[in-house]
C-alpha positions in Angstrom: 33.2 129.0 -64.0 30.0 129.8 -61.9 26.5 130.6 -62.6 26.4 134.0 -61.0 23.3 135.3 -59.7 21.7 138.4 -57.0 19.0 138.6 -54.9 16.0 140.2 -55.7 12.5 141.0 -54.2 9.3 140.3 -55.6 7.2 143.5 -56.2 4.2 142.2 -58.3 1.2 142.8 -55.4 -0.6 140.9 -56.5 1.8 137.3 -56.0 1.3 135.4 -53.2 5.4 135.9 -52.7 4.9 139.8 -53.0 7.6 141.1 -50.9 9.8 137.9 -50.4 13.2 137.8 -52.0 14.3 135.1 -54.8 17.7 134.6 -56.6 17.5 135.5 -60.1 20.2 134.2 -62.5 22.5 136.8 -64.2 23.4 136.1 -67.8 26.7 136.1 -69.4 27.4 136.6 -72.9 25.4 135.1 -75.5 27.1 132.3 -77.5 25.9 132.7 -81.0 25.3 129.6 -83.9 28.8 130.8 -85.5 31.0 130.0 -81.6 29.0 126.6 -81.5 29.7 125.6 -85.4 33.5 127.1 -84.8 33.8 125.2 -81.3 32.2 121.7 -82.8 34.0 122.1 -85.8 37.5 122.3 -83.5 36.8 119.4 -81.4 35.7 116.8 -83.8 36.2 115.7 -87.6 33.9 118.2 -89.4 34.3 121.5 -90.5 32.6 124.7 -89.0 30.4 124.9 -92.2 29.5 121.6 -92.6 28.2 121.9 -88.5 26.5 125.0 -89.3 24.6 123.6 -92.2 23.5 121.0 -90.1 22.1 123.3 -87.5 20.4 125.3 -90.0 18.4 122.3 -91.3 18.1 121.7 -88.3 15.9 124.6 -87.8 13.3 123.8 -90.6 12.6 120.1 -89.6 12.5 120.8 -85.7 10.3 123.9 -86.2 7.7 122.0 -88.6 7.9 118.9 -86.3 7.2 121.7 -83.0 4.0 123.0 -84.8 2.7 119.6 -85.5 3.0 119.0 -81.7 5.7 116.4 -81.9 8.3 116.4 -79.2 11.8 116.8 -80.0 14.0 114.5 -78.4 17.9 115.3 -79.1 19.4 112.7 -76.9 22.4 114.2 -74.7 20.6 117.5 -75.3 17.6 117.4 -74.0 13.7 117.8 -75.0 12.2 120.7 -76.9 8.0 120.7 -76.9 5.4 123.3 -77.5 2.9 124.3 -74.8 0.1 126.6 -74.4 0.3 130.0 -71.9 -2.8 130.5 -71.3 -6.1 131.4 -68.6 -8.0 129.5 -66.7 -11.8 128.8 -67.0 -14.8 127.4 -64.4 -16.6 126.2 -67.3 -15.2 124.5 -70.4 -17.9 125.6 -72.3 -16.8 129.1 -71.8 -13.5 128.5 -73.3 -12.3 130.6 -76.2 -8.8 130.3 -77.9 -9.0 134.4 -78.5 -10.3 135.1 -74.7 -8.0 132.5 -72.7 -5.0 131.7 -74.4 -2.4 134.3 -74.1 0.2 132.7 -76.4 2.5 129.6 -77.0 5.6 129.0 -75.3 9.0 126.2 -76.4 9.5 124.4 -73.6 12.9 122.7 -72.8 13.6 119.6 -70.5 17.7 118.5 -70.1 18.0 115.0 -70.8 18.9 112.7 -67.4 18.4 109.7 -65.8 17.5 108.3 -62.8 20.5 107.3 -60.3 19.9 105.2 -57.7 22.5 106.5 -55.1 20.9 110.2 -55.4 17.6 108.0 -53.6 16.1 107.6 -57.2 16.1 110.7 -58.3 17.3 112.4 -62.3 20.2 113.5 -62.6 21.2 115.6 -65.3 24.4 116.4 -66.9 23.9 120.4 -67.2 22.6 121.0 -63.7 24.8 118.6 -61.5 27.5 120.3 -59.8 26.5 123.6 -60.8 29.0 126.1 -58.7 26.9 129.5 -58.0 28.2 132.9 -56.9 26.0 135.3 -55.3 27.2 138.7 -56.9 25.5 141.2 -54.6 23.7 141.2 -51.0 20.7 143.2 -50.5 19.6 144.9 -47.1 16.1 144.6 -45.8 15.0 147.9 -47.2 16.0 146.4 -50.7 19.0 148.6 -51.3 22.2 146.8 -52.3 24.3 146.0 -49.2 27.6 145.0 -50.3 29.1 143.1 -53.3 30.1 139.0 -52.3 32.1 136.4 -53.4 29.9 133.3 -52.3 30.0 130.3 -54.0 27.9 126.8 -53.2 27.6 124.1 -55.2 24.4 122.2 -56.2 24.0 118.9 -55.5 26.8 116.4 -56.1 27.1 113.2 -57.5 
């Protein structure tokens, strides 16, 4: 399987990259809490509703912890903290939650660590040797081209 993604062009004037092209990631299908309790439940010793009660506790203790600005640390999974989307200011006595922040964001880092043969830097199990296929080629006037069957992969261990 590959993470599939198209090229598209940046048309927000007022970006520094206005007019340059980026990949953007398509999305498959979304995986819902019942396929995860189902697939857990099938691959180890505990039942699909015992997994999915779990989760759903889950989802009380990691939401108050979130609020109280804790960071969530799930081990193999990753990192899950709370920041703050918001606008800059020239002088901090001008700052105003109502006027400059915009709104808070969940923020997710995949756990990894640092591997000396990759010249010191993370690896991390749900990046590394990511396969990608480019779904669709655009010409320079921004109209789709032709439909392509590229794949790379992303750095190997």
């Amino acid at each position: 399987m590959s993470l599939r993604f198209t090229l598209r062009q940046n048309k927000i004037k007022s970006n520094k990259s206005f007019g340059k092209w980026y990949a953007h990631t398509l999305r498959g299908s979304e995986i819902t809490l019942e396929d995860i309790a189902r697939q857990v439940g099938y691959s180890c010793s505990v039942s699909k509703g015992d997994v999915y009660a779990v989760i759903l506790a889950m989802d009380n203790v990691v939401s108050r912890a979130l609020k109280k600005g804790h960071v969530i640390n799930l081990g193999a999974l990753g990192k899950f903290y709370l920041s703050i989307r918001g606008v800059c200011v020239d002088n901090p006595d001008a700052f105003s939650v109502k006027d400059h922040v915009k709104g808070v964001v969940c923020k997710y880092t995949p756990a990894g660590h640092r591997v000396q043969s990759l010249g010191g830097r993370i690896s991390r199990p749900f990046t590394d040797d990511c396969v990608l296929e480019q779904v669709s080629v655009y010409d320079e006037t921004g109209h789709l081209a032709k439909r392509v069957r590229r794949g790379g992969r992303v750095r190997t261990k």
